[in-house]
C-alpha positions as CSV (number, residue, x, y, z in Angstrom):
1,X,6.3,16.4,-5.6
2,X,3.2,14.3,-5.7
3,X,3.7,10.2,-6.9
4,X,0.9,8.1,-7.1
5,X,1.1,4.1,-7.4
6,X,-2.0,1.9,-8.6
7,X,-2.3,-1.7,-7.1
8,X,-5.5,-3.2,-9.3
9,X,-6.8,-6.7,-8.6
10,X,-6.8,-9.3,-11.4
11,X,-10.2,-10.6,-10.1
12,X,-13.7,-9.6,-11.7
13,X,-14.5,-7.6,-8.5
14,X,-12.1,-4.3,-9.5
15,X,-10.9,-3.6,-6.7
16,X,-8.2,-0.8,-6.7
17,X,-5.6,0.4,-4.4
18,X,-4.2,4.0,-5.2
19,X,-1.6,5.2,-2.9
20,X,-0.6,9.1,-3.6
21,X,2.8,10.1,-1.8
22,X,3.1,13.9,-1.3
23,X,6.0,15.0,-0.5
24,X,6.5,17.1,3.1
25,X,9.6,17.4,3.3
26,X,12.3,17.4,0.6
27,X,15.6,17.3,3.2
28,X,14.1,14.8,5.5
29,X,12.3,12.6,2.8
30,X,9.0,12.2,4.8
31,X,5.6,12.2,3.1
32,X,2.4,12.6,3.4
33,X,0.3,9.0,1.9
34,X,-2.7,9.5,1.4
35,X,-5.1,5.8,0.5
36,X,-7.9,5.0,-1.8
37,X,-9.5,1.9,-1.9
38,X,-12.5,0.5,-4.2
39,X,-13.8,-2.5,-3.3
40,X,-17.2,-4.4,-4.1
41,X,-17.2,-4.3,0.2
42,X,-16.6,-0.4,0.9
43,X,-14.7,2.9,-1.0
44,X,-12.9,4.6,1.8
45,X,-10.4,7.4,1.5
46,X,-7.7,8.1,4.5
47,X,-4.9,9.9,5.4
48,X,-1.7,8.8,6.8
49,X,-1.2,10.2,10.8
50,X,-0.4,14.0,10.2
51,X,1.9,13.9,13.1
52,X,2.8,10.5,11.7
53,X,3.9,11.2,8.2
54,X,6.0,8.4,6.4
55,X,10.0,8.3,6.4
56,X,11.6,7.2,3.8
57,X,13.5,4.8,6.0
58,X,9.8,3.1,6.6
59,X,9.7,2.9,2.4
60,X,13.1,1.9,2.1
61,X,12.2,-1.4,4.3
62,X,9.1,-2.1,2.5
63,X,11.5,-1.7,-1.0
64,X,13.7,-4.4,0.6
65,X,11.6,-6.6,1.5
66,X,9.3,-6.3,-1.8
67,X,12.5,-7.1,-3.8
68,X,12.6,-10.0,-1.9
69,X,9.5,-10.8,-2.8
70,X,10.5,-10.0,-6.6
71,X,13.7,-12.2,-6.1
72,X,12.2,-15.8,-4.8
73,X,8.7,-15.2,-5.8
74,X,7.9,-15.5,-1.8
75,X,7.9,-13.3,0.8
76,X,5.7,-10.8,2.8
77,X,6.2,-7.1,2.8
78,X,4.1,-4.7,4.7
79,X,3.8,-0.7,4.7
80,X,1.9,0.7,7.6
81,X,1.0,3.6,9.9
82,X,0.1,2.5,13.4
83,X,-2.9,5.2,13.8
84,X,-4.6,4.3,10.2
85,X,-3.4,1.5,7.8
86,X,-1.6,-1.5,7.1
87,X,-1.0,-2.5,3.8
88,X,0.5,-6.0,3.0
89,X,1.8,-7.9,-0.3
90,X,2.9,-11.6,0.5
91,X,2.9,-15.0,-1.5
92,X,0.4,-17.5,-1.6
93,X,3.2,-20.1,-3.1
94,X,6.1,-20.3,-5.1
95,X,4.0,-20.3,-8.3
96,X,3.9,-16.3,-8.8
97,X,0.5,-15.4,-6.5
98,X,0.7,-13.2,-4.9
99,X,-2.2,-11.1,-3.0
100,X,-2.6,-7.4,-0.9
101,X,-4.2,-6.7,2.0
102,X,-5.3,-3.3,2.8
103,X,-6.6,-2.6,6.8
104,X,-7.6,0.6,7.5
105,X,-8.6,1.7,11.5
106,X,-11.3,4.0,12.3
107,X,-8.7,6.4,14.3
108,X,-7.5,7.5,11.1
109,X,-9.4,9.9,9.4
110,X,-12.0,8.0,6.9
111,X,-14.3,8.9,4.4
112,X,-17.4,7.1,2.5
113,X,-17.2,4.4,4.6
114,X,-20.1,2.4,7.0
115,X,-18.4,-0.4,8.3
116,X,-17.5,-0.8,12.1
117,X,-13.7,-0.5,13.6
118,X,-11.6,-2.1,11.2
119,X,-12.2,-2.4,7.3
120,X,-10.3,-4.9,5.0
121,X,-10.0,-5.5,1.3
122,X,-8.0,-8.3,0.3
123,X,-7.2,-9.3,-3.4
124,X,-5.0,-11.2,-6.0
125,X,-2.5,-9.1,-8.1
126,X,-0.6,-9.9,-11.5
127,X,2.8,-11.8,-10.8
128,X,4.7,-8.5,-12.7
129,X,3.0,-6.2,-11.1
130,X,5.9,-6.6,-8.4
131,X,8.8,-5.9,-10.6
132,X,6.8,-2.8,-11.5
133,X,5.6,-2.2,-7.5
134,X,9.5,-2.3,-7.1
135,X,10.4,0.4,-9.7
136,X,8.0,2.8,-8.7
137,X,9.1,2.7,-5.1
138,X,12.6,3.2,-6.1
139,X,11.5,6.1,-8.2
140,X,9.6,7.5,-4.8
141,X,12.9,7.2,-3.2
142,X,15.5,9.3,-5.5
């Protein structure tokens, strides 16, 4: 099973998170993530940690913590690998902004990209794109 879940900026700049979840193991629920970012700043393309795949207990947390998020319109959630990426979604205020922050490390395996070490892209998304960040992670997790 493969899932994929867009994360577009609402800024003129385009930039585009695409995460695509493949799954590597239905009994455990772990899975392979696999990242592509556009940015005005760099395009890169990585691969979560092979020996590092995700659990779905790491997704469930980010889940909770998104909901949060969805609930009180604040909040910081975070899904990350500790060999390759960090992604982020937090508040800005309790006005519905909200923003993600994508770090990717150059132990990870990386593609198209010609920055040094560490490479971030940060950017504002719609206020609903939570609820709908919310339902396609509890889709990822049935």
């Amino acid at each position: 099973m493969t899932k994929i879940i867009k994360i577009p900026s609402i800024e003129e700049q385009h930039s585009e998170i695409i995460l695509e979840f493949k799954e590597r193991n239905e009994r455990e629920k772990t899975w392979l993530l696999e990242i592509s970012c556009i940015s005005p700043h760099f395009q890169a393309k990585i691969y979560s940690n092979l020996d590092e795949t995700i659990h779905e207990s790491n997704i469930q947390y980010f889940l909770d913590d998104l909901q949060v998020i969805e609930k009180n319109k604040k909040g910081e959630c975070q899904l990350a690998d500790e060999w390759t990426f960090s992604l982020q979604i937090k508040s800005t205020d309790s006005l519905g902004h909200f923003v993600v922050k994508l770090a990717i490390w150059n132990q990870g395996t990386l593609l198209d990209v010609d920055a040094g070490d560490e490479m971030t892209v940060s950017f504002e998304i719609e206020a609903l794109l939570i609820s709908t960040l919310v339902n396609e992670f509890k889709k990822l997790l049935k």
